[in-house]
N, C-alpha and C positions, 0 to 999 in steps of 0.2 A: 691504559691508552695503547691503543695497535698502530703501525705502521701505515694502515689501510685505510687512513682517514676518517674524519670526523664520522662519528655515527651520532644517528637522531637520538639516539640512549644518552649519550656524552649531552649533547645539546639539550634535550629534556631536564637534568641535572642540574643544568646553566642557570641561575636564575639572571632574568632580565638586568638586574643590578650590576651584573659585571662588566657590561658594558659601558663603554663613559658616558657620561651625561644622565646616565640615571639613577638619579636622588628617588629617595626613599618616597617622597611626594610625588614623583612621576610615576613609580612602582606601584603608587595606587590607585593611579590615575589607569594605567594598564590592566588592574588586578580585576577592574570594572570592566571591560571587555573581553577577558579571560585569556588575558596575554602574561603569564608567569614566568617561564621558562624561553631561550633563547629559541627552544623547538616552536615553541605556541606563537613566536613572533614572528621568524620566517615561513612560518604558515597560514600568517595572514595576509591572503594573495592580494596582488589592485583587482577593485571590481570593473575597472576598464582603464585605456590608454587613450590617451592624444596625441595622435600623428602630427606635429608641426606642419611636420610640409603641407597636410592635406587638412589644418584645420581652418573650419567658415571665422570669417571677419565682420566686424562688426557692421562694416558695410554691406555685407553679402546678407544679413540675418533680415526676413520678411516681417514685415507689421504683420499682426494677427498669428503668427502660427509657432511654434514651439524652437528652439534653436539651442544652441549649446559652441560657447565660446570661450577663446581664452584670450585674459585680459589684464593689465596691470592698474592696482587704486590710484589714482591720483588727487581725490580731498574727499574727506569724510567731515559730514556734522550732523548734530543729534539735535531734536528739542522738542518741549513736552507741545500736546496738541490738548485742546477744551478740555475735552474728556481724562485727562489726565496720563491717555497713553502715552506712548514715546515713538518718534517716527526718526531713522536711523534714512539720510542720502548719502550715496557713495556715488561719486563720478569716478567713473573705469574709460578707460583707453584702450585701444589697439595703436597697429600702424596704420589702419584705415580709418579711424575716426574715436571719436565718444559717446558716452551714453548714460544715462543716468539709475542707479539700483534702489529702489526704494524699499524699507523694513518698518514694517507696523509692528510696533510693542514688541523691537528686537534688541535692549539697549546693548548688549551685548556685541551687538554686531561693531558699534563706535569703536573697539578695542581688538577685535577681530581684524579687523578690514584696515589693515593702519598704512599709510603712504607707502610709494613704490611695492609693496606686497603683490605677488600674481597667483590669480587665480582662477579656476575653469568657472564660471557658472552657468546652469540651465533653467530657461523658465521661456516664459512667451513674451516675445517686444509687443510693447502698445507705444501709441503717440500721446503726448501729454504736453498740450502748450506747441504740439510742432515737431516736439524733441521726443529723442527713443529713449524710452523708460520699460524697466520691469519689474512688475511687480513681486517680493518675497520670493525672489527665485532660489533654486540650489546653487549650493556654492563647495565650492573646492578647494583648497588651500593647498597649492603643489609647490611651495617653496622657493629655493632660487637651482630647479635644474633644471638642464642648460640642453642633456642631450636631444634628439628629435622626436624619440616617443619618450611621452610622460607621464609614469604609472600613478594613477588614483586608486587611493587606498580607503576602505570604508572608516570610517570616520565619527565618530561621538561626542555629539553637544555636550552631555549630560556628564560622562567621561573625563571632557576636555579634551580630547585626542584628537590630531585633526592629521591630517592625509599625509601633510609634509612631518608631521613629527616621527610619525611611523615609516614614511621613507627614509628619512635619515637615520631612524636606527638599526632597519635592514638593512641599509649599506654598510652600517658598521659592522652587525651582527658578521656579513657574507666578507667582508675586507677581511676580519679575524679568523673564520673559520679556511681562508683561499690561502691565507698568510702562511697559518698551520702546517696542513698538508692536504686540502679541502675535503670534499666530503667522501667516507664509504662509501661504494656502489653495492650491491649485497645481489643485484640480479643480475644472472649470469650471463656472461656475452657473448653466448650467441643467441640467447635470447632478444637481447638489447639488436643484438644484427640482423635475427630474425624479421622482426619487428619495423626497423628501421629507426629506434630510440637512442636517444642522445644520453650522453652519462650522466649521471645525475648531479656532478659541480656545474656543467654545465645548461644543465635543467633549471636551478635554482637560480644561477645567475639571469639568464635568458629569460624569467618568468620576472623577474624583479626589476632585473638593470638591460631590456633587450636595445637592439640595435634598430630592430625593424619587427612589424607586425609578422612575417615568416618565422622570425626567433621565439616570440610568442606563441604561435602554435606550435612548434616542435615542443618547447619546454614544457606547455598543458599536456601534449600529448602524453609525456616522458612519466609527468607529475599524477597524471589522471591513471596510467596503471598502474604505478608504484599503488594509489591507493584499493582501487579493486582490487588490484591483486593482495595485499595483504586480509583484507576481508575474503576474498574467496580461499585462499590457505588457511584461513580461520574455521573457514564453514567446512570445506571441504577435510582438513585434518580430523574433526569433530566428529565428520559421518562415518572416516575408516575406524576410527575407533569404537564407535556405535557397533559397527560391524565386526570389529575384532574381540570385542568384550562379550557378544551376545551371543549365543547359540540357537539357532531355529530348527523350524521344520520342515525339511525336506518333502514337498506334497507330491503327490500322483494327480498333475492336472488335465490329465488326458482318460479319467474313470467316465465308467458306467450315467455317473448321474448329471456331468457338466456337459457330457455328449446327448443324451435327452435330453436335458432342460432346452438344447438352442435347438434342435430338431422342431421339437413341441411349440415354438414361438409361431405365434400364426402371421410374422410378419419378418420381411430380412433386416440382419445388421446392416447397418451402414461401416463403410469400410475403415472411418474413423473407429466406430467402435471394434472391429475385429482386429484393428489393430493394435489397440490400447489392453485388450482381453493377451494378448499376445504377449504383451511386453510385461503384466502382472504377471502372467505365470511362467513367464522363464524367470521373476525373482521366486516366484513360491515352490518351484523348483531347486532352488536351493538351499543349503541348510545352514543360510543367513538370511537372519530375520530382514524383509520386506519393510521400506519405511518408502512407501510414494505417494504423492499426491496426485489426486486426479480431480483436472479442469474441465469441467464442460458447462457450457451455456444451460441456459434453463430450457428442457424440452429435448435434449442432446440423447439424452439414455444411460445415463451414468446407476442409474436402478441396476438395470438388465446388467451391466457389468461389473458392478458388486456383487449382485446374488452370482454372477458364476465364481467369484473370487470363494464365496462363502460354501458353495459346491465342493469347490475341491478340497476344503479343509473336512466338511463331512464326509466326502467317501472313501478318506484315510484313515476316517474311525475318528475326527474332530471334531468341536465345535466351532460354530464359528456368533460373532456376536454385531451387531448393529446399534451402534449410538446415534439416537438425536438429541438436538438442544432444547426442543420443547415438548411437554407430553402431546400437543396437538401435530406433529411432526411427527413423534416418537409414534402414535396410532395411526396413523397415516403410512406410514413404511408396513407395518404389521398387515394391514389389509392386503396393501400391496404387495409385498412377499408372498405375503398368505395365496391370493389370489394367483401368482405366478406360479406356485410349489404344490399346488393343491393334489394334482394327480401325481406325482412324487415316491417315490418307493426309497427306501435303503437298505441293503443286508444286512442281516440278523440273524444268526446262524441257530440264534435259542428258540425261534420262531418255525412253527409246522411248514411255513411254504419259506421259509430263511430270508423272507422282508417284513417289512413293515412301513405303514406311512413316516412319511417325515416329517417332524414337529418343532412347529414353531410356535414360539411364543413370545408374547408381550409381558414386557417389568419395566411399570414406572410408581411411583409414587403413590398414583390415585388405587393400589391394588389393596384388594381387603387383606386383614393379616393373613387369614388362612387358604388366600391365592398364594399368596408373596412364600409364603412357607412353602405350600407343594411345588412350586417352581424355583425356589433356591435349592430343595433337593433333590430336584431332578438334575438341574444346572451340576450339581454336584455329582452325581451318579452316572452322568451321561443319559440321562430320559430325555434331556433337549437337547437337540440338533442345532437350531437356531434361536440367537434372544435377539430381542428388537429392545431397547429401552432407553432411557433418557442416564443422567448422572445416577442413578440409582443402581446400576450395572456394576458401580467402580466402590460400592460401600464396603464396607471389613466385613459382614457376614457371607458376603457372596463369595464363593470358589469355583471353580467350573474342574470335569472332572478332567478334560484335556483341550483349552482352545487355540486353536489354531490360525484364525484369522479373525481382526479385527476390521470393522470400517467403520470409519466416523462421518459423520454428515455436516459439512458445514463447520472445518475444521477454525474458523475463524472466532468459532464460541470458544473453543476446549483450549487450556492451557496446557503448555508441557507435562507438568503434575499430573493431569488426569489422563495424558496418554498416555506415561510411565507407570502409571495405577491400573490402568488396564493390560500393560503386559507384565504385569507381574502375576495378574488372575492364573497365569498356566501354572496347574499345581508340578510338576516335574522340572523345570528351573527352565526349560526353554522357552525363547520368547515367540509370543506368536506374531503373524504376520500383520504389517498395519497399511491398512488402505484409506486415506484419508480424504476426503471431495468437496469439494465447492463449488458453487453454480454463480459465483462475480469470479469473472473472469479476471484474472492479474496479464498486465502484461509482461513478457518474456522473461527479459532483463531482471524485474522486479521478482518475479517465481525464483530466479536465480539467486535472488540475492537473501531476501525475507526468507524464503522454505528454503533454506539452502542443505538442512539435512535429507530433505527427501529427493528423490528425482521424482521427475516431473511427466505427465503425460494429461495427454491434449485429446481432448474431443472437438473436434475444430468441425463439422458434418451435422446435418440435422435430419433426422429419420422421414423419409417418401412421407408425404401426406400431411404435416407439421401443416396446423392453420396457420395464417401468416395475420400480424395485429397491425391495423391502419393506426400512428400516432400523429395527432395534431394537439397542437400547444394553442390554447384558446386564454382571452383575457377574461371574459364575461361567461357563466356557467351555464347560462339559461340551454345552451345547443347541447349540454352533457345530460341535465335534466330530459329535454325529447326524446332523443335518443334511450336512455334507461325503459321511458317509458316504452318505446315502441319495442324494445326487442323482450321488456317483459309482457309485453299484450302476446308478444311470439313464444313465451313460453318458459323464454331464458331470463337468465341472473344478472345481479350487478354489485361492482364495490366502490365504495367513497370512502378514498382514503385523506386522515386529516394530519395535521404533523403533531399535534398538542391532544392529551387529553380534556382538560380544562380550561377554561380562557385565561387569557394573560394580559394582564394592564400593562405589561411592558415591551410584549409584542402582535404585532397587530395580523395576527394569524387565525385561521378560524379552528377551532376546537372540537375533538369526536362530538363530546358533550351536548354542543350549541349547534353541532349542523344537525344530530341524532333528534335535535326536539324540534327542529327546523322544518326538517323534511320529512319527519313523521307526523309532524300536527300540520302542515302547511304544503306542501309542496307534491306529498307521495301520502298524505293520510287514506286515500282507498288502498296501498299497498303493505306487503308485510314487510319491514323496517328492524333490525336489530343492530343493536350497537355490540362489538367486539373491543376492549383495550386491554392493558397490561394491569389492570387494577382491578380488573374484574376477579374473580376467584378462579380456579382451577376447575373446579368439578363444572360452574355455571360459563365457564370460557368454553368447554368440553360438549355441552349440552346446545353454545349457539352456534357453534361449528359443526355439530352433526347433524341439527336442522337446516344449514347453509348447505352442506352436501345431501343431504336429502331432498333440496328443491322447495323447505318448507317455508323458507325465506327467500324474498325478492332484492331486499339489496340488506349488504353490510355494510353499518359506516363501522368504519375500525381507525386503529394508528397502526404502526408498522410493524405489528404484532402479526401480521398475517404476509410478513414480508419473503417469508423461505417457507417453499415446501407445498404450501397448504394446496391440492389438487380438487378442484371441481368443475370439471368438463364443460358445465351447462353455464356457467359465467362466464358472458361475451363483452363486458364493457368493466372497463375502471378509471375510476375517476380519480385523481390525483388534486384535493387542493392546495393551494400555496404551494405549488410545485417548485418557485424555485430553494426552498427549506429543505429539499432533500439533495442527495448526493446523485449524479450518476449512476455508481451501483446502485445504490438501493431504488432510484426509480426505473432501471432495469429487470428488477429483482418485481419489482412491484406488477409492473407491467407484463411480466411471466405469469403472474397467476389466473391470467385469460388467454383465450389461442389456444385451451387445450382438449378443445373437443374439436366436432365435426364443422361446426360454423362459424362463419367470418366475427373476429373480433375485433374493439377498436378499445384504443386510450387516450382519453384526455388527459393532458396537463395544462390546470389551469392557471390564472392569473398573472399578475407579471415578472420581470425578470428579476429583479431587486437586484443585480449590479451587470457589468459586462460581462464579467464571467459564468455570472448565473444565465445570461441568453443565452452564450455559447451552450452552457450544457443542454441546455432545454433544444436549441436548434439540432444538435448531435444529434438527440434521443428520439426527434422528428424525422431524422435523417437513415438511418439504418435500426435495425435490431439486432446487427452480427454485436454481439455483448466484448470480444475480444476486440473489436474495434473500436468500441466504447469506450474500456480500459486503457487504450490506448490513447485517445483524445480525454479522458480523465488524468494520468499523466503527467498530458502538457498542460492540462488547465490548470493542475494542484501543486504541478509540481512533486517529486520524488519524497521532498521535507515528510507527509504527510504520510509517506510509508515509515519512514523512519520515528516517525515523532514521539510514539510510548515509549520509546528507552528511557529508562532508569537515569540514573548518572550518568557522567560523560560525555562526549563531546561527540558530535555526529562527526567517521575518518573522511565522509566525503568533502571535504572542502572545496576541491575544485571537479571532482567526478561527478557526471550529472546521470542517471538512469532514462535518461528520455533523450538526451544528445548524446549521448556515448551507449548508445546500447551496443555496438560492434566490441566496445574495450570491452563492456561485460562479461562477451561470450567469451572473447582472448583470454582474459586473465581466469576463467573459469575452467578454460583448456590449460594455460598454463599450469594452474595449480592444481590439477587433476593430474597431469603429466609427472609431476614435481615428485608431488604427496605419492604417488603410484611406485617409484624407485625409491622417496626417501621418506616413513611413512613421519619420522618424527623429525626429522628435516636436523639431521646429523650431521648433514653436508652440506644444509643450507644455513650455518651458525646465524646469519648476518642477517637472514629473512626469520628465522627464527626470532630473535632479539626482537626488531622490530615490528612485531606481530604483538609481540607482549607489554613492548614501549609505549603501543601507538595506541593497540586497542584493549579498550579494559574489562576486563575478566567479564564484567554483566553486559559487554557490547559480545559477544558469544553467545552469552545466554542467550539475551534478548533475542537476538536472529533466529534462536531455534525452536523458541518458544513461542515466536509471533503469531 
């Protein structure tokens, strides 16, 4: 025990039990909402307050529309109805009048709702008989306090836990720990002054027991970077060490061949892209290993700025290597490289004119053994310059004779494991450089927090001459069908994408399957028709994709197997069914895969919305194609949960931080901890942040962030 006040470590320790009133039966009444420790209690915040002064009366509350009031029981009775259910009436009061609560098949509520008890409820008034009645509304159990705002605490039927039991034990928990000598502060005060942050006894009091709704937001404020900031000194601690444990390679990013390759482009950067080229090679300039992620929308150029990344590792005498997630992807880069590097030279001094062409090559899976063999020993000799391949790249037989720089495609496939796999390929113990990219856009906040070992750069620019894709959200198919047809009488392609591969009796979506025999025996039987899924084979997936970019095919139905990557210019239309079955990203993602030639493109998304939030996204996606603005309005419709949600064990430390309302605290406590970790890298000096970094977040919430 220190002089310095309660620490969340001490409270963590505490179990719930030491506080009075709680019997071993309420201990497991808590244990059900994962309230253990005195820590886990005062951090379980009210989901909102009631201003007395400023709260509606029962008089004030409109027939018809939705209302939320607080109110005291004055007579409850129960009794069975025909059917056997149970119908639960509560007459509630104000000072402005009464009203009557009605509960179908609630018996519970008889014992709940017992005389003189107060409490908020919300639901909508109707008239019954004359009189104001509502129906199954929510209800609140705020106890007997007294002050003017009054905290509501989430609350569990199932539990038994209700708003006021949990009030009442956070005042005791916070009386004991004020009584003490009240809480640590562990962030340093000029921090705290900096900022304008209140101390943290007085944060916890102010978020539980406030005076006024002003008290409440200083105390969120206080409480909302306490927790970023101990996740960013998490993420942040993690990458110096990355950096101090690993040794890299110092590249010459200003040689002979990254200065040709962008001369030779027969069109200009955009100045997003010269700037993001920029910021790569002042890391691969130093002789610490490179970990960035690079964002850019689909069509942005994020190609062209990888091959130069992979440039400057060959003309220091490296390799450099390229990972995709699918071999259809994986053969798709390889052209395309192939095709940018074709006129390409590099010295070679064993060589009669001291060059030679630059070679690149393809490793995936589908190679015969005795490809797979002569390109592992090249790999190994230095006879390749460039490898393009899928997970096949990261197996035990592979060695490369010195690589230099990595890029991965679509970092969202690869786990930690297989990026650690690939820099260990460098046979001389340095780690090579890694360049990782995505084309779903994250927003800001979230980059910061999920990738929080890499830094971060933005393709925010889209290169002169980019077609631009008309989307309309349609209920009835028939105007996607004319369309298909007319622009392939013009020459061009089409995709119909479906969410299922086979049909489902328990969702009523339409299937590759059943629209593939649909619309090739019925609808398109004079056109050429192939179906693409994820159950098809490899080599025969390989075979209807290269007839798809060959133009040998008129439309693909697929599932969302052709969601990243796949390039074919002469495809002017996609057709999206059961649109609202996808996400956002991915009908972003999807909608990239046209617009990318010379002629106007368009995408449909069909059918309806299947909830309010499924319109919203589908209206977005009507609305712009900037993908980071996208991300952005995904977000607020999903909410932040849904970044965080594959962790492991553990408890999400956001409790009260949100990534979509507090994006400003994110970037603060990002600088803060960057600052911190900068002077003190193991936080020697920061005992008190240190502690609670280890208290709060558990060992696989580190992982998890880095590995996401």
């Amino acid at each position: 025990m220190t002089d310095k006040g309660v620490t969340l470590g001490e409270l963590k320790e505490r179990p719930v039990t030491d506080l009075h009133g709680v019997s071993s039966r309420k201990a497991e009444m808590l244990e059900k909402i994962e309230v253990r420790s005195v820590l886990d209690l005062i951090t379980v915040y009210p989901r909102r307050y009631i201003d007395r002064s400023k709260q509606t009366t029962i008089t004030d509350l409109t027939v018809g529309e939705e209302g939320m009031v607080l109110v005291a029981v004055s007579k409850v009775s129960i009794r069975r109805m025909r059917n056997r259910r149970s119908l639960v009436e509560v007459t509630v009061k104000d000072e402005t009048g009464r009203m009557k609560l009605v509960f179908f098949n609630q018996p519970w509520r008889s014992k709940q709702l017992t005389e003189d008890k107060e409490l908020i409820i919300f639901g909508r008034l109707d008239l019954y008989q004359g009189n104001k009645q509502m129906t199954n509304p929510l209800v609140d159990l705020v106890g007997d306090r007294t002050g003017r705002i009054v905290a509501v605490y989430p609350q569990s039927e199932v539990a038994g836990v209700q708003s006021w039991d949990l009030d009442a034990l956070v005042a005791e928990a916070l009386r004991r720990v004020m009584k003490v000598r009240g809480f640590e502060d562990p962030v340093p005060k000029e921090i705290r002054k900096s900022y304008r942050l209140v101390d943290r006894s007085t944060a916890f009091l102010q978020i539980h027991r406030p005076g006024s709704m002003q008290e409440v937001a200083e105390a969120r404020r206080r409480l909302v970077f306490d927790e970023l900031l101990r996740i960013q000194l998490e993420l942040v601690q993690r990458k110096v060490q990355l950096e101090r444990s690993a040794k890299g390679i110092s590249h010459n990013v200003s040689g002979f061949l990254t200065t040709a390759f962008l001369e030779q482009l027969p069109y200009i950067l955009t100045d997003a892209q010269k700037r993001v080229i920029d910021e790569i090679s002042t890391d691969l300039k130093k002789d610490l290993p490179m970990h960035r992620l690079l964002q850019g929308d689909v069509g942005s150029g994020k190609t062209v700025v990888a091959v130069t990344a992979l440039l400057s590792a060959v003309q220091g005498g490296h390799q450099g290597a390229f990972m995709a997630p699918t071999e259809v992807l994986a053969e798709q880069h390889y052209l395309g490289i192939s095709d940018l590097l074709q006129n390409m030279n590099v010295e070679d001094d064993s060589t009669l004119l001291g060059q030679r062409p630059l070679r690149v090559e393809l490793l995936t899976s589908s190679a015969s053994s005795n490809q797979r063999k002569l390109i592992v020993e090249k790999l190994a000799n230095g006879g390749v310059d460039i490898v393009v391949g899928t997970h096949a790249l990261i197996q035990d037989e592979i060695s490369f004779s010195s690589l230099g720089v990595v890029v991965i495609d679509e970092q969202h496939r690869f786990g930690v494991d297989q990026r650690a796999a690939l820099r260990e390929k460098q046979s001389d113990g340095r780690a090579p450089d890694v360049l990782v990219m995505t084309a779903t856009p994250i927003p800001r906040t979230a980059a910061m927090t999920v990738y929080g070992d890499l830094d971060v750069s933005i393709l925010d620019e889209m290169p002169l001459g980019r077609t631009s894709i008309e989307t309309f959200w349609i209920k009835e198919e028939q105007a996607a069908w004319d369309l298909i047809r007319g622009e392939v009488k013009e020459g061009r392609q089409a995709y119909v994408v479906c969410p299922l591969i086979d049909e489902s009796d328990s969702l009523n979506v339409r299937s590759a399957e059943e629209t593939f025999t649909r619309l090739s025996e019925e609808v398109f039987s004079d056109l050429r028709v192939e179906l693409l899924h994820g159950r098809i084979k490899p080599n025969e997936k390989n075979k209807v994709m290269e007839k798809f970019r060959r133009g040998e095919t008129d439309i693909l139905i697929a599932t969302t197997v052709i969601e990243v990557g796949v390039d074919v210019p002469n495809a002017t239309v996609m057709v999206v069914l059961d649109a609202y079955r996808f996400g956002i990203a991915q009908l972003h993602q999807l909608r990239g895969r046209v617009g990318r030639g010379s002629s106007p493109s368009t995408c449909f998304l069909v059918g309806e919305a299947g909830t309010v939030v499924g319109e919203e996204r589908l209206k977005a996606l009507v609305q712009t194609t900037d993908g980071f603005e996208l991300a952005e309005v995904d977000l607020e419709l999903r909410g932040e949960g849904t970044i965080m949600a594959d962790r492991q064990k553990g408890r999400n430390d956001l409790r009260l931080a949100s990534l979509r309302r507090d994006r400003e605290w994110v970037e603060i406590a990002r600088e803060v901890a960057t600052d911190i970790v900068s002077e003190d890298p193991d936080l020697n000096s920061h005992i008190g942040l240190r502690n609670e970094i280890s208290t709060v977040l558990q060992e696989s919430d580190g992982e998890y962030l880095l590995k996401s």
